[in-house]
mmJSON file of the N, C-alpha and C atoms, coordinates in Angstrom:
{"data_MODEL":{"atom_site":{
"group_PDB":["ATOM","ATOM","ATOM","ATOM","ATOM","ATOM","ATOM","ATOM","ATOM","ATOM","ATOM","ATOM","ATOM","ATOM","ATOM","ATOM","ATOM","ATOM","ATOM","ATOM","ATOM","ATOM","ATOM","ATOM","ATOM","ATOM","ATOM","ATOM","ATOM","ATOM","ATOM","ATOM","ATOM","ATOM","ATOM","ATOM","ATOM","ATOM","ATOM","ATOM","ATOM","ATOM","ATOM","ATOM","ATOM","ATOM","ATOM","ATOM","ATOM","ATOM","ATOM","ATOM","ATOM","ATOM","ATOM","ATOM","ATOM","ATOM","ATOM","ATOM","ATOM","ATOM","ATOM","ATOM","ATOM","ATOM","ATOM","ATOM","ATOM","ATOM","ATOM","ATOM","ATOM","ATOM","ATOM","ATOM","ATOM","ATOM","ATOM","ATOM","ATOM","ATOM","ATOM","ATOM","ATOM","ATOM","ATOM","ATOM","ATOM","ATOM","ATOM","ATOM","ATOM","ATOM","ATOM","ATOM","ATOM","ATOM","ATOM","ATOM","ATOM","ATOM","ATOM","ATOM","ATOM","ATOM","ATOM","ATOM","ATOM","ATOM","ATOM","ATOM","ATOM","ATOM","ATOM","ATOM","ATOM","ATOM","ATOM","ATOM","ATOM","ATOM","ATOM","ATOM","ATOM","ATOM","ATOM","ATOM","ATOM","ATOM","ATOM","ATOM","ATOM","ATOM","ATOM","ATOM","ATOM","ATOM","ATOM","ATOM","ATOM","ATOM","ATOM","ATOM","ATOM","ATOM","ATOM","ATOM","ATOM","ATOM","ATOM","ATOM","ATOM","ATOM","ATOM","ATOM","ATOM","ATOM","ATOM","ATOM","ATOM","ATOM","ATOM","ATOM","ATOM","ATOM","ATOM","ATOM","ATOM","ATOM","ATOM","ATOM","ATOM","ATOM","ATOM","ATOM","ATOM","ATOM","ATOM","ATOM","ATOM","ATOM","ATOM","ATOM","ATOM","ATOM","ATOM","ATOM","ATOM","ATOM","ATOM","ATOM","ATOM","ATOM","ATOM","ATOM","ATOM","ATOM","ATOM","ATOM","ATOM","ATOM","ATOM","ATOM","ATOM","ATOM","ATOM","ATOM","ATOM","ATOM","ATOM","ATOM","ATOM","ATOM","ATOM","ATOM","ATOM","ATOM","ATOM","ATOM","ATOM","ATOM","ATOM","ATOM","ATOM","ATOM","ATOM","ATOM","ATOM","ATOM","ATOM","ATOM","ATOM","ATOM","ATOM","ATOM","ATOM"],
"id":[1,2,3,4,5,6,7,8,9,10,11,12,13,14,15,16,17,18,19,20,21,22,23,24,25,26,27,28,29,30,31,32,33,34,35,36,37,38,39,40,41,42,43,44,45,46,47,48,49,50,51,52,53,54,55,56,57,58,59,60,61,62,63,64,65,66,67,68,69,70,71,72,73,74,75,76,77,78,79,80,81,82,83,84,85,86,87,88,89,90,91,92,93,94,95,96,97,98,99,100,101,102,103,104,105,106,107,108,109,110,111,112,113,114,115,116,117,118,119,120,121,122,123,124,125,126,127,128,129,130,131,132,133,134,135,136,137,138,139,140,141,142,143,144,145,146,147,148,149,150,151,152,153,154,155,156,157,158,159,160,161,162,163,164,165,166,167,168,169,170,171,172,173,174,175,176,177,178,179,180,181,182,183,184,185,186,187,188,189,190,191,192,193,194,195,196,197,198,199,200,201,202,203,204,205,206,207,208,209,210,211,212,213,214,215,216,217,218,219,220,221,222,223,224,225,226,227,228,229,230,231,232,233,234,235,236,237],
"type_symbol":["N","C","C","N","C","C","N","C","C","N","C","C","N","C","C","N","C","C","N","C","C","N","C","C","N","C","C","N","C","C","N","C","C","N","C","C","N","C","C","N","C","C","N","C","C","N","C","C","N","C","C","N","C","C","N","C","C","N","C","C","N","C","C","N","C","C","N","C","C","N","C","C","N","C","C","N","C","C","N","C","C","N","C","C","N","C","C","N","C","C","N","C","C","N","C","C","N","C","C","N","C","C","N","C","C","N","C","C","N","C","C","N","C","C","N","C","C","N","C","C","N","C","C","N","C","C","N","C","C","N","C","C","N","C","C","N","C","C","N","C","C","N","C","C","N","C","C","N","C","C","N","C","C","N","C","C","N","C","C","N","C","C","N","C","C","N","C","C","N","C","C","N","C","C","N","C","C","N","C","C","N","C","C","N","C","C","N","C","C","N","C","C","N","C","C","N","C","C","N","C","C","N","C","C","N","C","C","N","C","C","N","C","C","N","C","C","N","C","C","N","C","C","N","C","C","N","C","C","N","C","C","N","C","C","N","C","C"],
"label_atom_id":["N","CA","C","N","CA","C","N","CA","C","N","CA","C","N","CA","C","N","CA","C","N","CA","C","N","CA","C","N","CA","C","N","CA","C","N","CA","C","N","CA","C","N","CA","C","N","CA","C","N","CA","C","N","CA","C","N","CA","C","N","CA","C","N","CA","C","N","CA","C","N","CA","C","N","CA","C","N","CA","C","N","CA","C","N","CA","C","N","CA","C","N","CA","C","N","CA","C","N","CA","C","N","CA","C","N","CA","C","N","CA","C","N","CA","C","N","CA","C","N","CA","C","N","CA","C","N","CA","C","N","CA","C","N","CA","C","N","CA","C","N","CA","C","N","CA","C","N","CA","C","N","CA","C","N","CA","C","N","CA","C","N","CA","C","N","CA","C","N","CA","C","N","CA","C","N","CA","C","N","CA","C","N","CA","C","N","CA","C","N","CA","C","N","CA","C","N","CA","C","N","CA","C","N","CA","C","N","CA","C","N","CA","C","N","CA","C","N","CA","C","N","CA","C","N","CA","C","N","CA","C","N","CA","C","N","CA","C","N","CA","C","N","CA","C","N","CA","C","N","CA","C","N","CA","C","N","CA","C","N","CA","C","N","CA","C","N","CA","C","N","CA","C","N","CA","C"],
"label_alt_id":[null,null,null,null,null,null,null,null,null,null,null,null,null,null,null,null,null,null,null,null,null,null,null,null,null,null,null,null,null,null,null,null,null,null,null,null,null,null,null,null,null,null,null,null,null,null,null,null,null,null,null,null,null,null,null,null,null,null,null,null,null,null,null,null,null,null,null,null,null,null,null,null,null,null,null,null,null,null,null,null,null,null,null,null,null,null,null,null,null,null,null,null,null,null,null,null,null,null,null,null,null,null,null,null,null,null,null,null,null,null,null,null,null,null,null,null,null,null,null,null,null,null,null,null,null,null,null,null,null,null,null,null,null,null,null,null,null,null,null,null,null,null,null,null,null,null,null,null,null,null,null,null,null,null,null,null,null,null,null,null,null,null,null,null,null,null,null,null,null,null,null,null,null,null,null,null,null,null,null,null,null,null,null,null,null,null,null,null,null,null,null,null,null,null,null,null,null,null,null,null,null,null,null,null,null,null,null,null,null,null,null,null,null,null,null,null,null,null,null,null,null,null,null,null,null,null,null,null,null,null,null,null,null,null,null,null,null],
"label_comp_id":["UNK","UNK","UNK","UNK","UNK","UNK","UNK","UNK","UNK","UNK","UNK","UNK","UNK","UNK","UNK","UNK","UNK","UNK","UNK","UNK","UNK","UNK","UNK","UNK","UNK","UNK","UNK","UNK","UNK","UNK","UNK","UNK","UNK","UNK","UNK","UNK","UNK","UNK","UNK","UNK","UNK","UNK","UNK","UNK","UNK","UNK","UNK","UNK","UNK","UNK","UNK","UNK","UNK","UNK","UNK","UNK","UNK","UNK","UNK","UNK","UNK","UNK","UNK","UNK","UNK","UNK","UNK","UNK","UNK","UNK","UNK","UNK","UNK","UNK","UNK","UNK","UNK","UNK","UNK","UNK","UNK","UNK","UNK","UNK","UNK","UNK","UNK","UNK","UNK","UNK","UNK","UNK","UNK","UNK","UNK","UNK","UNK","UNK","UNK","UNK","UNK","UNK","UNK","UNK","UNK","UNK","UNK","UNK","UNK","UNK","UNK","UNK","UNK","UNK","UNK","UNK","UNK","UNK","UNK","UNK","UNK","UNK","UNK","UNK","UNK","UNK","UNK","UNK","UNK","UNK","UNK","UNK","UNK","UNK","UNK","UNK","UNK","UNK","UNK","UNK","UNK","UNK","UNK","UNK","UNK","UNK","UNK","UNK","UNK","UNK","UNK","UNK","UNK","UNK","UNK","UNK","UNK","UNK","UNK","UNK","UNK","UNK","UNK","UNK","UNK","UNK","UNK","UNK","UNK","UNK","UNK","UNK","UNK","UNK","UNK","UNK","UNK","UNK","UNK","UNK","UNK","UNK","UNK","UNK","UNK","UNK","UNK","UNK","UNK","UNK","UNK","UNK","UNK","UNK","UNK","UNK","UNK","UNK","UNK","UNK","UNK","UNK","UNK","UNK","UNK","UNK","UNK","UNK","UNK","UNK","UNK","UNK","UNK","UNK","UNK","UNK","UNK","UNK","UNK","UNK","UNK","UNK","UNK","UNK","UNK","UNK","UNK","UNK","UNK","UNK","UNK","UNK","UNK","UNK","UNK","UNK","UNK"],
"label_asym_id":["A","A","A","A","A","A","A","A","A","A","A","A","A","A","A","A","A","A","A","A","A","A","A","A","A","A","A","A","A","A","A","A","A","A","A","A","A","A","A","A","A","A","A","A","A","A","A","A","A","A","A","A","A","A","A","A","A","A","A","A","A","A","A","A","A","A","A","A","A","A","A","A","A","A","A","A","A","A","A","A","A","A","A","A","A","A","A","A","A","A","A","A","A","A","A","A","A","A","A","A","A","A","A","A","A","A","A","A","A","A","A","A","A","A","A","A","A","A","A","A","A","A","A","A","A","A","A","A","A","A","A","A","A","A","A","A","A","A","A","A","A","A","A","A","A","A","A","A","A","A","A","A","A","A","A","A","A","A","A","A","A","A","A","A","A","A","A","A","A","A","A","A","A","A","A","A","A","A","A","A","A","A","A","A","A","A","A","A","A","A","A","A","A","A","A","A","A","A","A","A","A","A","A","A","A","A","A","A","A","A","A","A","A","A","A","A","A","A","A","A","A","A","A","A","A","A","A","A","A","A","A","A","A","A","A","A","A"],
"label_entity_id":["1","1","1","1","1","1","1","1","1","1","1","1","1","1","1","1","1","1","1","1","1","1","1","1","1","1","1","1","1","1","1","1","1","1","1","1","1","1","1","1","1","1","1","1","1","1","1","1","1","1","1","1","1","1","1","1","1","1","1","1","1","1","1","1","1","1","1","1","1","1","1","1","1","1","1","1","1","1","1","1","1","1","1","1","1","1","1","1","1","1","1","1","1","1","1","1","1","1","1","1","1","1","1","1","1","1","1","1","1","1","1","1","1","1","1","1","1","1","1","1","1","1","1","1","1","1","1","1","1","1","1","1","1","1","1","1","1","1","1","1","1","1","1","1","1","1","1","1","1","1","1","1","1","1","1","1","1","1","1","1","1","1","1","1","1","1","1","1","1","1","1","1","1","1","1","1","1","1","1","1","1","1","1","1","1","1","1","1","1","1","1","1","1","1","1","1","1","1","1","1","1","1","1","1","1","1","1","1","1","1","1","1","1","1","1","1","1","1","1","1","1","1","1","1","1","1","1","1","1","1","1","1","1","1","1","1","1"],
"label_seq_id":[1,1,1,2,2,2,3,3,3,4,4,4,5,5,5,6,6,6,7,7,7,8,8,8,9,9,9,10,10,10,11,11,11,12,12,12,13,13,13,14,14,14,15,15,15,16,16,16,17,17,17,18,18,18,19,19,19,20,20,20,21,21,21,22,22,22,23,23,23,24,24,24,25,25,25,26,26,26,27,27,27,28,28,28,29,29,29,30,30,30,31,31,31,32,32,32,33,33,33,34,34,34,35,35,35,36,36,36,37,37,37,38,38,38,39,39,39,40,40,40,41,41,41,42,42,42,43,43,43,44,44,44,45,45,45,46,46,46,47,47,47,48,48,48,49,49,49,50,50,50,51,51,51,52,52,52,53,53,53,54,54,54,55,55,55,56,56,56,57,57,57,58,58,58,59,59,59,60,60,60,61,61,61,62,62,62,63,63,63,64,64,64,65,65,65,66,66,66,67,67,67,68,68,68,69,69,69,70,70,70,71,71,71,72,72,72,73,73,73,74,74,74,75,75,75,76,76,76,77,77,77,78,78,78,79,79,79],
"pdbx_PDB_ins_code":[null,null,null,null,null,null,null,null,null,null,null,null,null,null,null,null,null,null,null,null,null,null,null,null,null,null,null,null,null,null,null,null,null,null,null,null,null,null,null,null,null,null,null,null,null,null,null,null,null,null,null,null,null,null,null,null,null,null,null,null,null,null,null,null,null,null,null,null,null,null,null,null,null,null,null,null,null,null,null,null,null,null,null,null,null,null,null,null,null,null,null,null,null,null,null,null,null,null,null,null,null,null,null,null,null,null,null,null,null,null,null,null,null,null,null,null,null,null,null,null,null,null,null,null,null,null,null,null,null,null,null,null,null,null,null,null,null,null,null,null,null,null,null,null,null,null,null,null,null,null,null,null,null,null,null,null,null,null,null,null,null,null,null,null,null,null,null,null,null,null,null,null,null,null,null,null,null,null,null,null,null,null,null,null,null,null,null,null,null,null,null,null,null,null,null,null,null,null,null,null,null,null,null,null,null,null,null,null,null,null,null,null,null,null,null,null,null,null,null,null,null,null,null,null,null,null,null,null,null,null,null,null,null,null,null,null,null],
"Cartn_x":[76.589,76.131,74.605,73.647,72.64,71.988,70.678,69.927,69.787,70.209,70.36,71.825,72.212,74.04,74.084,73.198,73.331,73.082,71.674,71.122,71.874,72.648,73.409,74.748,74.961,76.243,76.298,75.011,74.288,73.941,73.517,72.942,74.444,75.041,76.444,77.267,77.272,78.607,77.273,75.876,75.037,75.25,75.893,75.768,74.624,73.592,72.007,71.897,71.479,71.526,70.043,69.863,69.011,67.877,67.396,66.364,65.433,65.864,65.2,64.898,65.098,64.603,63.26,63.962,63.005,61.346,61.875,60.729,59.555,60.24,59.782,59.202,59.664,58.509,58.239,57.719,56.86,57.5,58.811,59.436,60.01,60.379,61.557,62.96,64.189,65.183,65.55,65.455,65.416,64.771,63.931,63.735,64.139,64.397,64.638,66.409,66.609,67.869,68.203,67.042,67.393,66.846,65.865,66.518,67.36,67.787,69.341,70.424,70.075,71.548,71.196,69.382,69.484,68.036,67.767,67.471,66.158,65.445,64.275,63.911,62.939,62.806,62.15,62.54,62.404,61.117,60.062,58.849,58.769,58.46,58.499,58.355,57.134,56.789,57.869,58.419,59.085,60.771,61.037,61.986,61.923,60.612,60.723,60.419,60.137,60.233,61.755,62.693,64.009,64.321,64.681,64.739,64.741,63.071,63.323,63.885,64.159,64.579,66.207,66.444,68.017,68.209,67.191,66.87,67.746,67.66,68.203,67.035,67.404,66.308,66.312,64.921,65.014,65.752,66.181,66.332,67.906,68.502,69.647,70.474,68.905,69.381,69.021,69.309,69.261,69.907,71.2,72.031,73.154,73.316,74.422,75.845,76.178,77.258,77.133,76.6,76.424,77.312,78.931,79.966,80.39,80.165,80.379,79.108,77.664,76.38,76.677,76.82,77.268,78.442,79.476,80.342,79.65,78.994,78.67,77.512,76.787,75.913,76.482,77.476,77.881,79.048,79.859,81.257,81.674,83.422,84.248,83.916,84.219,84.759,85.363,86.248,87.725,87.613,88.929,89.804,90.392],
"Cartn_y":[113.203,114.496,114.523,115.76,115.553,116.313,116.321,116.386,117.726,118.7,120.13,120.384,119.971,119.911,119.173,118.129,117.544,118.776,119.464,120.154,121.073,121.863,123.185,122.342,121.395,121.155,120.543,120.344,119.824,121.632,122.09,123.591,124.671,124.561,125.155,124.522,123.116,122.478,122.786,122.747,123.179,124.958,125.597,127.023,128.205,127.284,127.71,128.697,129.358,130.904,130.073,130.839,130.587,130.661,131.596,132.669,131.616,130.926,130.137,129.218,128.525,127.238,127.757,129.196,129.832,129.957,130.43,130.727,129.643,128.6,127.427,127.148,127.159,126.954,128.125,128.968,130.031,130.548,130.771,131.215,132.658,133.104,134.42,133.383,134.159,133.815,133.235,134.348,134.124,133.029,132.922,131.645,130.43,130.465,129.149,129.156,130.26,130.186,129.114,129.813,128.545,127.279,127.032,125.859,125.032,125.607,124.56,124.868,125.647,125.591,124.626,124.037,123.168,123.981,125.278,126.101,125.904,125.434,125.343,123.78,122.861,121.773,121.861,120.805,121.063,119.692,119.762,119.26,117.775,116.861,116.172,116.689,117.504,118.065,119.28,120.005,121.037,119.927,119.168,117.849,117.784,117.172,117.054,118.457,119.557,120.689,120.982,120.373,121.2,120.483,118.905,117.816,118.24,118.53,118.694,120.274,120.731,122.279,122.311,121.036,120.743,119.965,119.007,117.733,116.918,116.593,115.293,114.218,112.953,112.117,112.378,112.6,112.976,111.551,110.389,109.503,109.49,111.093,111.337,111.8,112.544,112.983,112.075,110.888,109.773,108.69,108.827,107.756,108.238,106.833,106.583,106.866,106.959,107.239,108.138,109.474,110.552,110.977,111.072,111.301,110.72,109.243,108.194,108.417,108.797,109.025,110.338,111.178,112.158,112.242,112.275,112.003,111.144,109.696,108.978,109.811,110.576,111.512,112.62,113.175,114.912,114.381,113.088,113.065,114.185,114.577,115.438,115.79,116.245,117.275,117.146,116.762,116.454,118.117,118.633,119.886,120.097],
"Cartn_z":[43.412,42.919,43.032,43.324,43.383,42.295,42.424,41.034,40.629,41.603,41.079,40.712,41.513,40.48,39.11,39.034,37.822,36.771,37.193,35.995,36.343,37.097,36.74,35.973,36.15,35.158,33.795,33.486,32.226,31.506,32.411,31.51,31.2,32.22,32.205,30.675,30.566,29.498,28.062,27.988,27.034,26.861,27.716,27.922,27.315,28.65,28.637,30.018,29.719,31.011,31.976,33.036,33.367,33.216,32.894,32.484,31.302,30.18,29.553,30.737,31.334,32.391,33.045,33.732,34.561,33.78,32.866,31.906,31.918,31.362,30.813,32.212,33.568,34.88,35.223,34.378,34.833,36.868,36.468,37.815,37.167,38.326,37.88,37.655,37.461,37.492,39.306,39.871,41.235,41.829,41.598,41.932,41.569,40.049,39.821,40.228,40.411,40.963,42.442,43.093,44.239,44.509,42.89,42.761,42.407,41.452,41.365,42.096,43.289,44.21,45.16,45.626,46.304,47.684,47.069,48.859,48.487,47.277,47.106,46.463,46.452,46.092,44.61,43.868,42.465,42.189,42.183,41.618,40.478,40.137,39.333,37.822,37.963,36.88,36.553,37.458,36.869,36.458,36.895,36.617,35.104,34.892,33.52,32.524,32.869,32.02,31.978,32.393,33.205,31.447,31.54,31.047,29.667,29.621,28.006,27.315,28.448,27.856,28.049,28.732,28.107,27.192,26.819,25.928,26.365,27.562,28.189,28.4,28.989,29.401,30.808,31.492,32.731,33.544,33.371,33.733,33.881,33.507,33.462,34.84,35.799,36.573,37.792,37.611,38.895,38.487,37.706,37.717,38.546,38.825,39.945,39.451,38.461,37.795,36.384,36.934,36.404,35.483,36.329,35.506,34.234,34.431,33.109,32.142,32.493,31.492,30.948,31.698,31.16,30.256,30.021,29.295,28.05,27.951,27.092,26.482,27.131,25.934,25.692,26.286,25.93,25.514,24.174,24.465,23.697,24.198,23.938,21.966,22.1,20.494,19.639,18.977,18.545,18.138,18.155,18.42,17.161],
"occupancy":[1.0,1.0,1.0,1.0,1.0,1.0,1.0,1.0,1.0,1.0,1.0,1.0,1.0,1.0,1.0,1.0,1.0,1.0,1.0,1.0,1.0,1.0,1.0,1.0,1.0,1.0,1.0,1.0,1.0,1.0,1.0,1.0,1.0,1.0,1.0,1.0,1.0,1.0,1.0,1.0,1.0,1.0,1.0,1.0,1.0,1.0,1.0,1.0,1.0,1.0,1.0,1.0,1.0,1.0,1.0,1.0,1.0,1.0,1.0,1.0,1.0,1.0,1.0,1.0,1.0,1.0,1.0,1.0,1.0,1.0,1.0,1.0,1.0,1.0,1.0,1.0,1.0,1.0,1.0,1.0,1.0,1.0,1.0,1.0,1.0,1.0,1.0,1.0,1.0,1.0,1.0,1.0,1.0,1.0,1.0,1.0,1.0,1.0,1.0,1.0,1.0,1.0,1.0,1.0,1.0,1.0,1.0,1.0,1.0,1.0,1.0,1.0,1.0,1.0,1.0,1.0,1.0,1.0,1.0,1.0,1.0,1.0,1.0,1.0,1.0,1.0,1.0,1.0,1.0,1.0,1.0,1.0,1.0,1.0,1.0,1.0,1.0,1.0,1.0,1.0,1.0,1.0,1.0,1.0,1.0,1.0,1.0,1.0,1.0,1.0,1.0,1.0,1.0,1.0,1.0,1.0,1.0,1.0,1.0,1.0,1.0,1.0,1.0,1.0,1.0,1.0,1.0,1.0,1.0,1.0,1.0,1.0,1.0,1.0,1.0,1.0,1.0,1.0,1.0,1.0,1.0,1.0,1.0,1.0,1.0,1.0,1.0,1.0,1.0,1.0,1.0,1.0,1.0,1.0,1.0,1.0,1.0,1.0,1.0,1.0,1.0,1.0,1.0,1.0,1.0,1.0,1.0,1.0,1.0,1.0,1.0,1.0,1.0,1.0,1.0,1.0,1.0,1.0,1.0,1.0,1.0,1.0,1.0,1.0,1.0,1.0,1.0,1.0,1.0,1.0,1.0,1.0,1.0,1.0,1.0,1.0,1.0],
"B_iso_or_equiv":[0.0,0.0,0.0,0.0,0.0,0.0,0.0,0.0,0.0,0.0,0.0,0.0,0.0,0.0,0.0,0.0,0.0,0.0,0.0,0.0,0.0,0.0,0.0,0.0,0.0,0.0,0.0,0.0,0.0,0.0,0.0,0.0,0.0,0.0,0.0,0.0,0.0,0.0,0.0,0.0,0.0,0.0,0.0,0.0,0.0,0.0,0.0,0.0,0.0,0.0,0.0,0.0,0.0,0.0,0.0,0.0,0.0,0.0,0.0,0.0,0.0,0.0,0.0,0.0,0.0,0.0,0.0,0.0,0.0,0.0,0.0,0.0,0.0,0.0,0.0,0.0,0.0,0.0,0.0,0.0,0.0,0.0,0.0,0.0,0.0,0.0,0.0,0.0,0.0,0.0,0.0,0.0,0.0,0.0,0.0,0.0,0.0,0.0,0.0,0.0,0.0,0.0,0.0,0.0,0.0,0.0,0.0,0.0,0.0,0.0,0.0,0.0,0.0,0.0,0.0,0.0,0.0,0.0,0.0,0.0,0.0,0.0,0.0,0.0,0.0,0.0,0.0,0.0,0.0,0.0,0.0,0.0,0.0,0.0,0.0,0.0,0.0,0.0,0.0,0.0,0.0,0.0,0.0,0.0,0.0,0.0,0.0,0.0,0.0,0.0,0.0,0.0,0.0,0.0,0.0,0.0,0.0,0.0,0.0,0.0,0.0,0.0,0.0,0.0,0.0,0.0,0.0,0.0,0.0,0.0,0.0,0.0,0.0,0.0,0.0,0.0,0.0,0.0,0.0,0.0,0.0,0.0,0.0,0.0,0.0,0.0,0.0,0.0,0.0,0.0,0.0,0.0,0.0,0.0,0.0,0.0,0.0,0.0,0.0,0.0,0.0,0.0,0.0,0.0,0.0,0.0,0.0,0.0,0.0,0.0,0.0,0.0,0.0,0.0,0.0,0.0,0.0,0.0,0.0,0.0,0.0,0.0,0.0,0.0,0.0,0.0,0.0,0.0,0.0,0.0,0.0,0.0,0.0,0.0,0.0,0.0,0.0],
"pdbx_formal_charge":[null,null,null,null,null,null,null,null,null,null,null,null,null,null,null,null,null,null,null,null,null,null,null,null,null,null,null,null,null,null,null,null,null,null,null,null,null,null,null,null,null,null,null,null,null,null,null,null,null,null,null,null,null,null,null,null,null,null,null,null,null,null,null,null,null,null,null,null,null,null,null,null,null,null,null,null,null,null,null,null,null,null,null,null,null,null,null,null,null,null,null,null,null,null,null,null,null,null,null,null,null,null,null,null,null,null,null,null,null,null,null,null,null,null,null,null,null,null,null,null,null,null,null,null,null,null,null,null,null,null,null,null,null,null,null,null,null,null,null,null,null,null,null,null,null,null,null,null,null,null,null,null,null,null,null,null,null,null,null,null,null,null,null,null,null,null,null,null,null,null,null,null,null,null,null,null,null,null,null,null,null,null,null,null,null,null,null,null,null,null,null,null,null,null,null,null,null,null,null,null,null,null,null,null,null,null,null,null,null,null,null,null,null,null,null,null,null,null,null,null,null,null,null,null,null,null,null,null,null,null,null,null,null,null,null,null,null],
"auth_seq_id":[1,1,1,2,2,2,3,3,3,4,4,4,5,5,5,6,6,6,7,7,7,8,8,8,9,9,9,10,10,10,11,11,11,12,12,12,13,13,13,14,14,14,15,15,15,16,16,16,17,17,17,18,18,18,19,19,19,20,20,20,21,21,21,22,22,22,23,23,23,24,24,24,25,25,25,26,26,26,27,27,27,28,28,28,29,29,29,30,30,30,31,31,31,32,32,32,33,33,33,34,34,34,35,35,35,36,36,36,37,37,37,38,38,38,39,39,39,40,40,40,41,41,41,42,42,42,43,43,43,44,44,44,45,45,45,46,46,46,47,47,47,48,48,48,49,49,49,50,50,50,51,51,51,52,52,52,53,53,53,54,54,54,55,55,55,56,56,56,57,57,57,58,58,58,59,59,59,60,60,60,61,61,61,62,62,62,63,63,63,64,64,64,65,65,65,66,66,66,67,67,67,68,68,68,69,69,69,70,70,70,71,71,71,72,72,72,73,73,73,74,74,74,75,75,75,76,76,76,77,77,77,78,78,78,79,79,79],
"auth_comp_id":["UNK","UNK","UNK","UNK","UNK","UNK","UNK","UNK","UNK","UNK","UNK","UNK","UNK","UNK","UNK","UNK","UNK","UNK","UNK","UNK","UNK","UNK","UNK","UNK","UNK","UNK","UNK","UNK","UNK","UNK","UNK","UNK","UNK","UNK","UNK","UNK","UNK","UNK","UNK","UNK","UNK","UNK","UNK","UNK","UNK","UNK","UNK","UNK","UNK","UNK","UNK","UNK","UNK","UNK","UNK","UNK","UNK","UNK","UNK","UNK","UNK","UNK","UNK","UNK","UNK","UNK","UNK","UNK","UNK","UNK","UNK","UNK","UNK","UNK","UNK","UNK","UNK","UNK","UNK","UNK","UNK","UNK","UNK","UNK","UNK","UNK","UNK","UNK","UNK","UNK","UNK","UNK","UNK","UNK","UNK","UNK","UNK","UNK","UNK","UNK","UNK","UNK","UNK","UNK","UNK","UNK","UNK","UNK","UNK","UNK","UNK","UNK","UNK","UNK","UNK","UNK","UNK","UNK","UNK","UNK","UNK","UNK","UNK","UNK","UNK","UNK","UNK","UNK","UNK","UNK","UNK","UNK","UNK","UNK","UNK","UNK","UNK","UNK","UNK","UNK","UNK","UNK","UNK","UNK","UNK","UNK","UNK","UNK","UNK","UNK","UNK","UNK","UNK","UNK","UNK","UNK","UNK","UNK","UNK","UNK","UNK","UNK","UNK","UNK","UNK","UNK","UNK","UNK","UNK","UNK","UNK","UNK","UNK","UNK","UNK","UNK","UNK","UNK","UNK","UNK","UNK","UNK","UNK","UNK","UNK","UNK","UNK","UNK","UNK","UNK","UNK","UNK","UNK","UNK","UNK","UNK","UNK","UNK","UNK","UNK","UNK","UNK","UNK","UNK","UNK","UNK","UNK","UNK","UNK","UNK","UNK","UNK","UNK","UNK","UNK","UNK","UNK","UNK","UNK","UNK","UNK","UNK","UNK","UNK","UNK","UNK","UNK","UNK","UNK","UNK","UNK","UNK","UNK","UNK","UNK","UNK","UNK"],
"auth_asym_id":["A","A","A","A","A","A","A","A","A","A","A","A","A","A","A","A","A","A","A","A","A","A","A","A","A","A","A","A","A","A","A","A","A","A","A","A","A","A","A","A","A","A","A","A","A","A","A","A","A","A","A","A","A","A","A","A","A","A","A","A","A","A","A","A","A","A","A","A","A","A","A","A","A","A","A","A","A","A","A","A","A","A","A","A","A","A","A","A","A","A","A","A","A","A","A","A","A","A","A","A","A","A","A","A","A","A","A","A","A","A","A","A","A","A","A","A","A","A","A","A","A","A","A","A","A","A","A","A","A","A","A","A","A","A","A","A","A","A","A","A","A","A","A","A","A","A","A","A","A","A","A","A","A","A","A","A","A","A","A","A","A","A","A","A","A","A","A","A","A","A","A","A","A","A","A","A","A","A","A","A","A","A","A","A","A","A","A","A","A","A","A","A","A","A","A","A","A","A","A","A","A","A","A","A","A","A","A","A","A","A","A","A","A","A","A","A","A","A","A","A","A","A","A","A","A","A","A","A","A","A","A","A","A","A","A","A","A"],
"auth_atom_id":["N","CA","C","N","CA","C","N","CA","C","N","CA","C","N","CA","C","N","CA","C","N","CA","C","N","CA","C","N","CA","C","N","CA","C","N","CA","C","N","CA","C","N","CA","C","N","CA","C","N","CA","C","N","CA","C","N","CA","C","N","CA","C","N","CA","C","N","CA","C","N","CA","C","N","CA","C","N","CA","C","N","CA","C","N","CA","C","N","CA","C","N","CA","C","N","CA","C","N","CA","C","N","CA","C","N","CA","C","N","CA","C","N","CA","C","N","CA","C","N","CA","C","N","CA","C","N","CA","C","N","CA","C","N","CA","C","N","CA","C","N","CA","C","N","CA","C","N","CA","C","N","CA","C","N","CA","C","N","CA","C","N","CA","C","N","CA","C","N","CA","C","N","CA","C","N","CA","C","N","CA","C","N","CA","C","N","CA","C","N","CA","C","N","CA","C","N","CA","C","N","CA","C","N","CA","C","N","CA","C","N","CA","C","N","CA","C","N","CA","C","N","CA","C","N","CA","C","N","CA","C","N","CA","C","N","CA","C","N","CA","C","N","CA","C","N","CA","C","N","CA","C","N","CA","C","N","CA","C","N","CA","C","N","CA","C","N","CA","C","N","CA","C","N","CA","C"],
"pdbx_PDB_model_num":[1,1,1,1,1,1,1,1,1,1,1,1,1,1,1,1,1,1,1,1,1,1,1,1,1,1,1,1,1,1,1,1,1,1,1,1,1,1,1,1,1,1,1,1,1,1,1,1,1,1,1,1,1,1,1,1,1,1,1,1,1,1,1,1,1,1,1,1,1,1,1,1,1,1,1,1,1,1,1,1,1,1,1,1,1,1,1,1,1,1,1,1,1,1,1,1,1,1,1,1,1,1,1,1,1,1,1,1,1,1,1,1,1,1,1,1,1,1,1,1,1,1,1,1,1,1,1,1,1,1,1,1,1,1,1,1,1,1,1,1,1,1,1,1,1,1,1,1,1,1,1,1,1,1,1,1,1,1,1,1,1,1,1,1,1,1,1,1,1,1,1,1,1,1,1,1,1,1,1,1,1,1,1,1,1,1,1,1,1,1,1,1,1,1,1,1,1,1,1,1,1,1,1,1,1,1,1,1,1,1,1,1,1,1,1,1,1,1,1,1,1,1,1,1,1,1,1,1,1,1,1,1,1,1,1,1,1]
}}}
């Protein structure tokens, strides 16, 4: 998975719109739109604005086993 899928599927299961992210890097929506589909490159610095406006550790979005970190910080709910 790469590092813009990470953060659209980290902001999606947080159910954070875009528009706060955008904000926070002084982008439109549109734009920051294409960055997390991948059509625009996403900055170190705007990395870690992404980071803390999901309050993840940016160190989240370069593990090799995303699926298993993820899960161990977002676990399930009980129902």
């Amino acid at each position: 998975m790469l590092i813009h899928e990470k953060i659209k599927a980290i902001r999606n299961f947080k159910g954070i719109k875009q528009k706060p992210l955008a904000d926070a890097l002084n982008l439109t929506v549109q734009a920051y739109s294409f960055k997390e589909r991948g059509k625009r490159p996403i900055t170190t610095t705007e990395l870690e604005l992404i980071a803390k406006q999901l309050q993840v550790p940016t160190s989240i979005f370069f593990e090799d086993n995303f699926n298993v970190k993820f899960n161990d910080f977002f676990p399930k709910q009980a129902i």
